[in-house]
C-alpha positions in Angstrom: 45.2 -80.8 64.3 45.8 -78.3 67.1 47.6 -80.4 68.9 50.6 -81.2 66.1 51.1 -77.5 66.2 51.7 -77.3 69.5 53.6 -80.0 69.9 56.2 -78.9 66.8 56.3 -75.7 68.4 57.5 -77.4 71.7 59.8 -78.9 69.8 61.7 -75.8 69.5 61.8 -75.1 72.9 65.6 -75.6 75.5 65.4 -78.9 77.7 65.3 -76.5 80.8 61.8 -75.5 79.6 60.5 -78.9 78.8 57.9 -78.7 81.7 55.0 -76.3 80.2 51.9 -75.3 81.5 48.8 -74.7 78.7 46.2 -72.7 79.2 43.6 -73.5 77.1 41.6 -70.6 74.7 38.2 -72.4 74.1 36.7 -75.8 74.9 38.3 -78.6 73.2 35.4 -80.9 73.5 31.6 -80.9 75.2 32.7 -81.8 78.9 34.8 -78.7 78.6 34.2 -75.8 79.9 35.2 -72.5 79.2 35.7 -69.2 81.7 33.4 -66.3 80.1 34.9 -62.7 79.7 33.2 -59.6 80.4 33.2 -56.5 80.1 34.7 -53.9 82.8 34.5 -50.7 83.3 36.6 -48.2 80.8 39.6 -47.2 82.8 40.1 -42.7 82.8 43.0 -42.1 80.2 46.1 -41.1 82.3 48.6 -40.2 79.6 49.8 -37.5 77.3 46.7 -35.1 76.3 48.6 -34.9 73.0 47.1 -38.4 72.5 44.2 -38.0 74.9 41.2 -40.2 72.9 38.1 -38.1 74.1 35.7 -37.7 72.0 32.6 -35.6 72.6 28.9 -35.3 71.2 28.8 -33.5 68.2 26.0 -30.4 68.3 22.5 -31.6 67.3 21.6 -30.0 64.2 20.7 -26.4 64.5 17.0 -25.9 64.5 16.2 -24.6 62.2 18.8 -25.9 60.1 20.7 -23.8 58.0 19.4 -23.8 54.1 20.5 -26.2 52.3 20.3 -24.8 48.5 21.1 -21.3 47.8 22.4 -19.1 45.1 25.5 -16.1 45.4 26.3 -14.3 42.7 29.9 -13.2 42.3 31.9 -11.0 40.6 34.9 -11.3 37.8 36.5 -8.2 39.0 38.0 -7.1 42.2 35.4 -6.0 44.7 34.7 -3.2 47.9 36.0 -4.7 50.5 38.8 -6.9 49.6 42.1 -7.4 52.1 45.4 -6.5 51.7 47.4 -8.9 49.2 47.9 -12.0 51.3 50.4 -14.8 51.0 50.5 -18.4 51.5 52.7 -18.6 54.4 49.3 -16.7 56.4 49.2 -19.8 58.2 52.6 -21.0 60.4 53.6 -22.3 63.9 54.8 -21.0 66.9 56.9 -23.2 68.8 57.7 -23.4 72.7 61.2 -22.4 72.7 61.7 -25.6 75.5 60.4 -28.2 72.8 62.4 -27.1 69.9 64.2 -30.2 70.1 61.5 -31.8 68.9 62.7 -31.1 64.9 66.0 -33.0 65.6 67.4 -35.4 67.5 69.2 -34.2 70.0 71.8 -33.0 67.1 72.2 -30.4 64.5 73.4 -33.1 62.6 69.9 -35.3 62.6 67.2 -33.2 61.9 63.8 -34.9 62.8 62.8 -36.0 59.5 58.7 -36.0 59.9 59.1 -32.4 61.0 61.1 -31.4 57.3 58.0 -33.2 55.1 55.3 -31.0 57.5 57.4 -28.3 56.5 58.2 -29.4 52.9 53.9 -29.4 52.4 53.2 -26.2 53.3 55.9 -24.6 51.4 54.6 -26.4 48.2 51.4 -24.6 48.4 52.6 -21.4 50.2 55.8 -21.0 49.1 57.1 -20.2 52.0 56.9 -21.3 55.9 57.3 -19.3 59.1 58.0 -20.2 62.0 58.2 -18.6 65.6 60.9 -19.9 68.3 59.7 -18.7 71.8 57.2 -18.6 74.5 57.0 -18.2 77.5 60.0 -20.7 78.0 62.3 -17.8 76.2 60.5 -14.8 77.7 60.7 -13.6 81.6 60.7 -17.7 82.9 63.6 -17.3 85.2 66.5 -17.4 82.3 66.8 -18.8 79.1 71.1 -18.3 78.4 72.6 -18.9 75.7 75.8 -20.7 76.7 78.9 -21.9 74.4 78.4 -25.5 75.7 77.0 -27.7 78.2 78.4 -29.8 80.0 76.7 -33.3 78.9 76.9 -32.1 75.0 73.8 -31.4 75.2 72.0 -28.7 72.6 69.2 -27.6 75.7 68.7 -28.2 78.6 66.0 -27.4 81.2 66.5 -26.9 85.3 64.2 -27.0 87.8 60.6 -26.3 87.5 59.7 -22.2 88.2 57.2 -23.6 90.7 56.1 -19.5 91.7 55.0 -19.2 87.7 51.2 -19.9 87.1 52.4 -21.9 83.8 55.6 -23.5 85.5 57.7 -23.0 82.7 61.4 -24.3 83.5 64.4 -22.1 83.1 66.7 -23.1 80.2 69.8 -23.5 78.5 71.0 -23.7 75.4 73.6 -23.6 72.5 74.3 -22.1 69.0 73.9 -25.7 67.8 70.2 -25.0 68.3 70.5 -21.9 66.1 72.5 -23.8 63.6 70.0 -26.5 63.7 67.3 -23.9 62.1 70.0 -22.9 59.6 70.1 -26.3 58.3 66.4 -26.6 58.5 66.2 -23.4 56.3 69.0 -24.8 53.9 66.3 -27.8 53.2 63.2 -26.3 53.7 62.1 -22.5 52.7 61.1 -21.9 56.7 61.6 -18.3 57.7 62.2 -17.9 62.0 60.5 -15.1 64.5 62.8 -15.7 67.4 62.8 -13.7 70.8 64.9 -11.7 73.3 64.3 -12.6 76.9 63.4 -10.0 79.1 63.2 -11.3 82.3 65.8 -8.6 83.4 66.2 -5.6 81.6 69.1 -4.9 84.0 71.1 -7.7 82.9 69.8 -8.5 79.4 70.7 -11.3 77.4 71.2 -10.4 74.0 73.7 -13.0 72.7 70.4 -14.7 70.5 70.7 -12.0 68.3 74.5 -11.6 68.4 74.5 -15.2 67.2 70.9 -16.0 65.0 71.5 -13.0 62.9 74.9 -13.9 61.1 73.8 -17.7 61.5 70.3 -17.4 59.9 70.8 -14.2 57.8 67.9 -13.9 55.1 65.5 -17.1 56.8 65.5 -14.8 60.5 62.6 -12.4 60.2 62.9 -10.2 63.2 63.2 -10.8 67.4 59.9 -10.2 69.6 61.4 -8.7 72.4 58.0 -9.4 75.7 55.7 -11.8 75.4 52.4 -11.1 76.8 53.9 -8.1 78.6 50.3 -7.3 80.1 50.4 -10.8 81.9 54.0 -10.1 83.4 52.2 -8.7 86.8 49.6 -11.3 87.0 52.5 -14.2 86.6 54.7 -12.0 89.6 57.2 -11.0 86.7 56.6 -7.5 87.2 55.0 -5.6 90.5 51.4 -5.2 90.0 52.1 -1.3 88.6 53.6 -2.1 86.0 51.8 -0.7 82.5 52.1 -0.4 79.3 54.7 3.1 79.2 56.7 0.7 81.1 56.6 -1.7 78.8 57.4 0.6 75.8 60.3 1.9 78.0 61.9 -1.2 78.1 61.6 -2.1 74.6 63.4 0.6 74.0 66.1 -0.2 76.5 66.3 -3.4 74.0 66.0 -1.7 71.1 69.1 0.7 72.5 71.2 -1.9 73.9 71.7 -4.0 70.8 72.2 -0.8 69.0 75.1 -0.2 71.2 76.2 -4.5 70.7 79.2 -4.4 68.0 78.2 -7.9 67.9 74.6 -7.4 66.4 74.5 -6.8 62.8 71.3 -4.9 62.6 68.2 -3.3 64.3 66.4 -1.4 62.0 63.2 -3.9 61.0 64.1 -6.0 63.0 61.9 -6.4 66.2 58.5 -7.2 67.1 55.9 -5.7 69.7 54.0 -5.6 71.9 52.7 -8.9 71.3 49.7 -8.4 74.2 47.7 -11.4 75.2 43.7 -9.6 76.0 44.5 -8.1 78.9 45.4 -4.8 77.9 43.6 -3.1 74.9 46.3 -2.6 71.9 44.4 1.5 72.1 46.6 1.1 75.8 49.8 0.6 74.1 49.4 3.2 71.1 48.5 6.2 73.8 52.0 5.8 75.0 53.5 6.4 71.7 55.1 2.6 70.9 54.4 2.8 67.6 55.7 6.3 66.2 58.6 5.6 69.6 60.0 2.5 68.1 58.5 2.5 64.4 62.4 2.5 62.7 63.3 -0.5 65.1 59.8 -2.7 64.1 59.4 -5.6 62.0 55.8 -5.7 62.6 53.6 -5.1 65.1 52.6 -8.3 66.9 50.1 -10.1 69.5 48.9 -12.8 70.6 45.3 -14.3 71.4 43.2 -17.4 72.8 40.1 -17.5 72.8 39.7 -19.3 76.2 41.1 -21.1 78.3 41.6 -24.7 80.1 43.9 -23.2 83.0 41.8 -24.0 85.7 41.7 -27.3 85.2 45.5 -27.9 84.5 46.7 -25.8 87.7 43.6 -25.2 89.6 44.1 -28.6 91.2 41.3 -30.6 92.8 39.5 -27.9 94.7 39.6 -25.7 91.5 36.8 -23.5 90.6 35.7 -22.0 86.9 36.9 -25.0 85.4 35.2 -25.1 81.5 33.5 -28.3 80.8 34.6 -29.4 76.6 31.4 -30.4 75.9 29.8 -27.3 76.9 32.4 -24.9 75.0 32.7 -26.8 71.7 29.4 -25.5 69.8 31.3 -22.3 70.5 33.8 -23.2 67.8 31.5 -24.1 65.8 29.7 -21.1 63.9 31.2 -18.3 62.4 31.4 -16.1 64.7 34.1 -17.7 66.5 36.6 -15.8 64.2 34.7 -12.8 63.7 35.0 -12.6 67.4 38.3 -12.6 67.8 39.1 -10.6 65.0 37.0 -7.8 65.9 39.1 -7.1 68.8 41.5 -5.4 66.2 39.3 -3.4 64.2 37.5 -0.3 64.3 35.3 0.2 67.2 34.2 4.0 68.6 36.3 4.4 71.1 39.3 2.5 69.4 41.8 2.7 66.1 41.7 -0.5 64.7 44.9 -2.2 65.1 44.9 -3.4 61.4 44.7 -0.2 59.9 46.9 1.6 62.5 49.7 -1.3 61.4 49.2 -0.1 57.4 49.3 3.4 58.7 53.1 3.1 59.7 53.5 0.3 57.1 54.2 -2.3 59.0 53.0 -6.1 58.7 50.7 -7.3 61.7 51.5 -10.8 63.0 49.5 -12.6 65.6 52.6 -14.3 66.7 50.6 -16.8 68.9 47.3 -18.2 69.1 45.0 -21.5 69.2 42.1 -23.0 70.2 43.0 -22.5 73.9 45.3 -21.3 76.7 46.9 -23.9 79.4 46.8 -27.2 76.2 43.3 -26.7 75.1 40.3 -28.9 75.9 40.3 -32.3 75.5 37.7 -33.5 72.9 37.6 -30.4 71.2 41.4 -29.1 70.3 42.0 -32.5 68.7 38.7 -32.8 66.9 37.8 -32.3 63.7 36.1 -29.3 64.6 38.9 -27.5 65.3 40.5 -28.1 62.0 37.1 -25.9 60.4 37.2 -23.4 63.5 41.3 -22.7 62.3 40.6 -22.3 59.0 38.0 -20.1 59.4 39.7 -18.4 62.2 42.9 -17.7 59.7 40.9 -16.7 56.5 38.7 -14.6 59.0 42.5 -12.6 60.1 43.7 -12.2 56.5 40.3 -10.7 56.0 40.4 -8.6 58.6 44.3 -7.3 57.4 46.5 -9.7 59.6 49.4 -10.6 57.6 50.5 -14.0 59.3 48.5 -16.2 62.1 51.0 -18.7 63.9 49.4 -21.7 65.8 50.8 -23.2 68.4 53.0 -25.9 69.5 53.5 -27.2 73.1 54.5 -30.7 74.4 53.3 -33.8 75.1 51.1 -32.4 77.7 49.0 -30.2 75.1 45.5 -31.0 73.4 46.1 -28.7 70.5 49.4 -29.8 68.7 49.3 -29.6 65.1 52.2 -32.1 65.2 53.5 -34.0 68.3 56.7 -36.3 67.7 56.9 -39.9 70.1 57.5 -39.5 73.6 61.5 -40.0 73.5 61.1 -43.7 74.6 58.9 -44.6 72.0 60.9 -42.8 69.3 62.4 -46.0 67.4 58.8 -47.8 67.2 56.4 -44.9 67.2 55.7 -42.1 64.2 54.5 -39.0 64.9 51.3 -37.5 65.4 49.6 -34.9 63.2 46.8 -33.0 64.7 43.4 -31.6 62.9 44.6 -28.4 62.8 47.6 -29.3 60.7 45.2 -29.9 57.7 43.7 -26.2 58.3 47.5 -25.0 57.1 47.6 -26.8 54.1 44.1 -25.6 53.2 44.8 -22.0 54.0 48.2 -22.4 52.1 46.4 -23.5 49.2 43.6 -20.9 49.2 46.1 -18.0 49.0 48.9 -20.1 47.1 52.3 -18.7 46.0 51.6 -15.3 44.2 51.5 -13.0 47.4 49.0 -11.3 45.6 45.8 -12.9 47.3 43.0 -10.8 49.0 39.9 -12.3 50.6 36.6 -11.0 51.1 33.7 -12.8 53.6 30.9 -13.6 51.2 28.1 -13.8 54.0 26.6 -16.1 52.2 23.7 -17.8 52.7 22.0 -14.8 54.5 25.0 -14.7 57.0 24.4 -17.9 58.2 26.9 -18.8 60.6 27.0 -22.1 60.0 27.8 -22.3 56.0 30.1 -19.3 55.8 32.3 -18.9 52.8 34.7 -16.3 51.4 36.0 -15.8 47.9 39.7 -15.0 46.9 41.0 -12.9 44.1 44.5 -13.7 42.9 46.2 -11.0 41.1 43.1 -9.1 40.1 41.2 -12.3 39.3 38.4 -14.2 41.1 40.3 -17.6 41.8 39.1 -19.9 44.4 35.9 -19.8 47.1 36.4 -21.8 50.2 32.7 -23.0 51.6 32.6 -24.3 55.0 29.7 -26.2 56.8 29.7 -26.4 60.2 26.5 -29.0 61.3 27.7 -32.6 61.6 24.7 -34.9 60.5 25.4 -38.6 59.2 22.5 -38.5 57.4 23.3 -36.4 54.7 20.2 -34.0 55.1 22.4 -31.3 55.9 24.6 -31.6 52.8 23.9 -28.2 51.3 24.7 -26.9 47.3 26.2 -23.5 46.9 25.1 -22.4 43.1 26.9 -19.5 42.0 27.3 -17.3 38.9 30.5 -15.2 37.9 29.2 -11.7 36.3 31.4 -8.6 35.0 30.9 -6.6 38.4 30.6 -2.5 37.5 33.3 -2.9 34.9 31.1 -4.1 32.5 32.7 -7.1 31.2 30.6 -10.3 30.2 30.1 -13.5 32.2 32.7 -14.9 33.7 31.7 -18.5 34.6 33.8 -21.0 33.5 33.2 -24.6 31.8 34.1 -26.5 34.9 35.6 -26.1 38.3 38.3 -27.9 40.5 37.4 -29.0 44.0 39.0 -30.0 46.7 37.5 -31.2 50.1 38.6 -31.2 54.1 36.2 -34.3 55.6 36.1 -36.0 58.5 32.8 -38.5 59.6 31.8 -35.7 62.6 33.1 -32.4 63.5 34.2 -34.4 67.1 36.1 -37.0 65.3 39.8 -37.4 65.7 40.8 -39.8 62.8 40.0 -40.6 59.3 40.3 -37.1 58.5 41.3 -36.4 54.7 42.3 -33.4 52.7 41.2 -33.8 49.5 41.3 -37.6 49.8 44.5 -37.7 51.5 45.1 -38.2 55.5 48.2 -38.3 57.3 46.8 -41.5 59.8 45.7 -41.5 63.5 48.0 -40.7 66.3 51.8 -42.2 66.3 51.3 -43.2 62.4 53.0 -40.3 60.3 55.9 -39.8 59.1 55.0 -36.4 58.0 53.8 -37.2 54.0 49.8 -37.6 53.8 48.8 -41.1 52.3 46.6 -42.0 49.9 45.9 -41.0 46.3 44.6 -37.1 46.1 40.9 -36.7 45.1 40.6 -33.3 43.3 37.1 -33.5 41.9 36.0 -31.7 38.4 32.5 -30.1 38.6 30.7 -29.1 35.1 29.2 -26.1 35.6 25.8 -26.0 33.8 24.3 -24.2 30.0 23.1 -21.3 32.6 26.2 -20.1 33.3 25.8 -21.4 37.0 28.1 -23.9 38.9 26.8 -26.4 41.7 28.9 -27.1 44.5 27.9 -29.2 47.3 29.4 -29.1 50.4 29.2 -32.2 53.0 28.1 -31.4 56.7 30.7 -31.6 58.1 33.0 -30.4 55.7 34.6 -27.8 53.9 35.4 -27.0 49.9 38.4 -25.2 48.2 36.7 -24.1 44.7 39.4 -23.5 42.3 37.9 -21.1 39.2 40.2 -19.9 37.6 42.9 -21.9 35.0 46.2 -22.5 36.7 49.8 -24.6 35.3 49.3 -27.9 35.1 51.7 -28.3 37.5 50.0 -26.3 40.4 46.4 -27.3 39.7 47.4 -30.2 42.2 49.0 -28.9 45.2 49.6 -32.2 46.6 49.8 -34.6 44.2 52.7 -36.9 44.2 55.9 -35.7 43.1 54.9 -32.0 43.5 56.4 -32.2 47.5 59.8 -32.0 48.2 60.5 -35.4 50.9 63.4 -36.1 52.8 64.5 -39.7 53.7 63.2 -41.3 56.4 66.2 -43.8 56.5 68.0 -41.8 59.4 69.3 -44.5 61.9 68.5 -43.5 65.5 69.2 -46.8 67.4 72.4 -48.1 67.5 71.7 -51.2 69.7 69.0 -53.9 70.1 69.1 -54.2 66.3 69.2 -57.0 63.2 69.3 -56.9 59.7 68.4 -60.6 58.4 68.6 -61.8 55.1 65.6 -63.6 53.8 67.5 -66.5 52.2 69.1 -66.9 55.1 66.0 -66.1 57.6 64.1 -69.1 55.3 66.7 -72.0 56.0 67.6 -70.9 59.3 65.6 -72.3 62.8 65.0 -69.3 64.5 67.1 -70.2 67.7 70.2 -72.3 69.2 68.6 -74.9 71.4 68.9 -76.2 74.6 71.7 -73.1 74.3 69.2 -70.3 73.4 70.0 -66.7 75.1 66.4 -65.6 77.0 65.5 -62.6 74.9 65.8 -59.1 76.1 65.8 -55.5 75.0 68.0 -53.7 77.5 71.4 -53.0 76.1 74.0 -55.2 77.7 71.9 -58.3 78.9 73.2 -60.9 76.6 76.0 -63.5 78.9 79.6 -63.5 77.8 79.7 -67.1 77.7 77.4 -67.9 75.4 78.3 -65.4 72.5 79.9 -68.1 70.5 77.6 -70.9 70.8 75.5 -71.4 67.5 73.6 -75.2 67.0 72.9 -76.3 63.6 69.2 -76.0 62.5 66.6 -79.2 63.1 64.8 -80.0 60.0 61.0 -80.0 59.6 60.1 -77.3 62.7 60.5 -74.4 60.8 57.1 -72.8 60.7 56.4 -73.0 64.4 59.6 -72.3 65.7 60.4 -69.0 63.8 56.5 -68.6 64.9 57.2 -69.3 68.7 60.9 -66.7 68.5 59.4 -64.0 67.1 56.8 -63.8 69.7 60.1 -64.5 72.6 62.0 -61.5 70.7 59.1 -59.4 70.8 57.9 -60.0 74.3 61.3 -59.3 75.8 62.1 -57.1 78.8 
């Protein structure tokens, strides 16, 4: 029988390729032999890290392991402790001013469509989104001008590599279409921009960002940062090695003065951010210089930014480098508790220090870290993609608002970065690739939903389970009212003996009141199969797909899971190892009980046409009567534009009866397989 379908399939073939060799797959009878296949060895990845498929040991379970049953009693009414009202924006991005161009193509007029759903999801649970445009890429890396045009109609563009700069950050380019680009992102989608001023020379500054973003953007731009990592500017040979932080604060306020003097800028007053320090000097540096009470009428907020290591030496150290961090070492780090506590306890209290948090409310002002992730330089591989670092951010963000941040933005870089919580196709895979959501994504629609859209959120850190750091949980009061816990478990076991059940009871507090546990609970859960996994990740039963599969709207049908609590006036939740649970106690509209149920996010079409060439529309009535090709006249395939001969455009056989199956077979795989 194998042989008739080769044969009609050969049938199909030109007269000039009537001499065919077979190679045969298997043995065809028992004097037959066949070539075995083995197995080689597994070849080092060489592309993108944003696609990098490492994947590391997950920790052994802790020994001893955390307990797995345990009871917290809460309380109906607002508690010591609490944060400042929070909002569900908490959680954005901050984008590399040089990869901007990755929410449209090329063209104010086609905004990237995946990048509007992303947006689209948060903003159904948070209300709002916010976004910061900048980097390094906008900051002191040789220029980045604002120009009227450029020459190849081009939006951006970068020159050559700044090969002195550590981070070897291009210089750039660019027009108001890329400010009118966010305009019509904000027309679609409720995102609000941080943008920045470059100060690479504060003799010749470049203000013409503000001139244009503020009449552009109006009410979606929140403010400029004006230095990014200013206590990194020696170290990087942007500034001689005296430089400090007075004279930093004195050329903020050369900023602050200069647009004050621009006819063409609109406003300053609330409208700038600083210092936005990276770690390496303490914030206590900055405030003993006077920046705050200097340049409080000019502030938006007060900003930094923080990672809490970094993959540097390995990126630029080259071959001989030394320090370089091994993944597999560093990624138990992120997974405890005190990974966020950490990091947050840089800006609060400590003897010798004002807590930055505090000092913020002080001079009423919001506090922003305007940039942070897993780590410096892309992250590590294995671990910024993983599962793990989807719990590490969300307990990393709920551990800030806690602590009084008022937004957290994580970071996006390039094809070159581990830690992308959304990477669109390399440009040449554009038209056949989607694009590809990282772990970390899911940690902003979690935090989104915890706070939701009241603004009137505040978190406390239950330290539950005697402060065990690997089941931490926090509750969150909306409005005055205990709403929602979110429970965390950290261990990755596959056989379910470290599942733990969280009981809890909701009594009056000091106020009195009776108990407030109520008849049943709403769950939902953040899973993955192992805190190093990279794929079949799901938010409460929905997943938006492994790399290059996402168009930016999860799949699946949401799984929000009702839990009866019991005649005791206790509820059971149990929380999968790994995993994480978003308890929601108290009643809510119907229509935002489920966040992200379908029809409750706003999507955009994904119709857009972005290849103009090297394309067919065929009708299936006329696709099932036609033979698939012309003959002895048939065109070799191809897909590089202009290939096709002159002379043959007209020539167009009539179909040959009875081959149908294998030669529409035997074409597809010719069109497919083309150049």
């Amino acid at each position: 029988m194998r042989s008739v379908y080769l044969y009609s399939a050969l049938q199909c073939l030109p007269g000039a390729w009537s001499s065919v060799t077979v190679y045969r797959q298997q043995p065809f009878g028992p004097t037959t032999t066949a070539t075995p296949s083995a197995s080689g060895a597994a070849a080092a990845y060489t592309g993108a890290a944003a696609y990098d498929p490492t994947i590391l040991n997950a920790p052994p379970v802790p020994d001893p392991p955390p307990p797995s049953n345990f009871f917290q009693q809460l309380s109906s009414a607002p508690v010591p402790g609490l944060s400042i009202n929070q909002g569900g924006y908490f959680f954005g991005f901050s984008v590399e001013f040089s990869v901007i161009t990755t929410v449209c193509e090329h063209a104010p007029s086609r905004l990237q469509v995946p990048f509007l759903n992303l947006m689209s999801n948060v903003q159904a649970r948070g209300g709002s989104v916010r976004v910061r445009v900048g980097g390094n890429t906008q900051d002191t890396a040789n220029t980045a001008t604002l120009e009227p045009s450029l020459a190849d109609g081009k939006m951006m563009e970068k020159q050559s590599q700044d090969t002195a700069n550590p981070t070897h950050t291009p210089a750039l380019l660019y027009t108001p279409d890329v400010l009118y680009m966010l305009a019509n992102i904000s027309s679609l989608v409720n995102v609000e921009w941080y943008l920045g001023i470059p100060l690479n020379d504060t003799t010749n500054l470049r203000l013409a960002i503000a001139e244009v973003a503020e009449p552009v953007l109006g009410k979606s731009l929140l403010g400029f940062q004006v230095g990014n990592e200013p206590d990194q500017y020696a170290q990087h040979d942007h500034r001689p090695p005296s430089y400090s932080p007075a004279d930093y604060s004195n050329e903020f306020g050369l900023v602050d003065t200069a647009l004050r003097a621009d006819p063409k800028v609109l406003a300053v007053d609330g409208k700038l951010l600083g210092p936005s320090l990276s770690g390496q000097w303490q914030p206590q540096q900055v405030w003993d210089v006077g920046f705050l009470p200097d340049h409080k009428q000019s502030l938006a907020a007060v900003s930094m930014s923080f990672y809490p290591a970094n993959n540097c030496a390995k990126v630029f150290g080259g071959p001989n480098a030394t320090g370089v961090v091994d993944p597999q070492q560093i990624f138990p780090s992120y997974l405890q508790h005190t990974a966020g506590q950490k990091i947050a306890a840089n800006y609060l209290s400590r003897q010798e220090l004002v807590a930055v948090t505090a000092l913020a409310q002080t001079f009423d002002l919001p506090f922003v870290m305007i940039e942070t992730n897993t780590a410096s330089c892309g992250g590590f591989p294995g671990v910024s993609n993983s599962f793990g670092s989807a719990l590490w951010a969300l307990d990393y963000g709920l551990q800030l608002a806690y602590s009084n941040f008022t937004t957290a933005l994580l970071h996006v870089g390039g094809q070159g970065v581990y830690y992308n919580p959304f990477t669109p196709p390399p440009t040449n895979q554009s038209t056949f690739r989607s694009w590809t959501i990282g772990p970390i994504y899911y940690s902003v629609l979690a935090v989104a939903e915890a706070f939701g859209t009241s603004n009137k959120s505040q978190i406390i850190d239950l330290q539950m389970n005697s402060n065990n750091v690997y089941t931490p949980g926090y509750a969150i009061y909306d409005g005055g009212v205990l709403a929602r816990l979110a429970l965390f478990n950290y261990v990755s076991d596959p056989t379910g003996a470290s599942n733990y059940t969280m009981s809890f009871a909701i009594g009056g507090g000091d106020t009195g009141q009776p108990n407030g546990t109520p008849a049943q609970v709403k769950v939902k859960y953040l899973l993955a199969p192992s805190v190093s996994a990279k794929d079949n990740i799901t938010w409460a039963g929905q997943t938006f797909g492994a790399a290059f599969e996402s168009d930016g709207r999860p799949t699946g049908t949401e799984q929000i899971e009702t839990v009866a609590c019991k005649g005791d006036n206790t509820c059971d939740i149990a929380v999968p190892a790994p995993g994480f649970a978003l308890v929601f106690l108290a009643d809510v509209p119907a229509d935002k009980e489920s966040f992200g149920a379908a029809g409750a996010v706003a999507t955009f079409a994904t119709t857009v046409l972005t290849k103009t060439f090297n394309t067919v529309s065929v009708a299936a009535s006329v696709l099932a009567t036609s033979n698939g090709q012309a003959g002895a006249n048939f065109i070799p395939a191809g897909t590089s534009k202009g290939k096709r001969p002159q002379s043959a455009a007209a020539r167009v056989l009539p179909p040959v009866a009875g081959a149908l199956v294998g030669c529409v077979a035997l074409g597809a795989v010719l069109v497919m397989g083309g150049h």
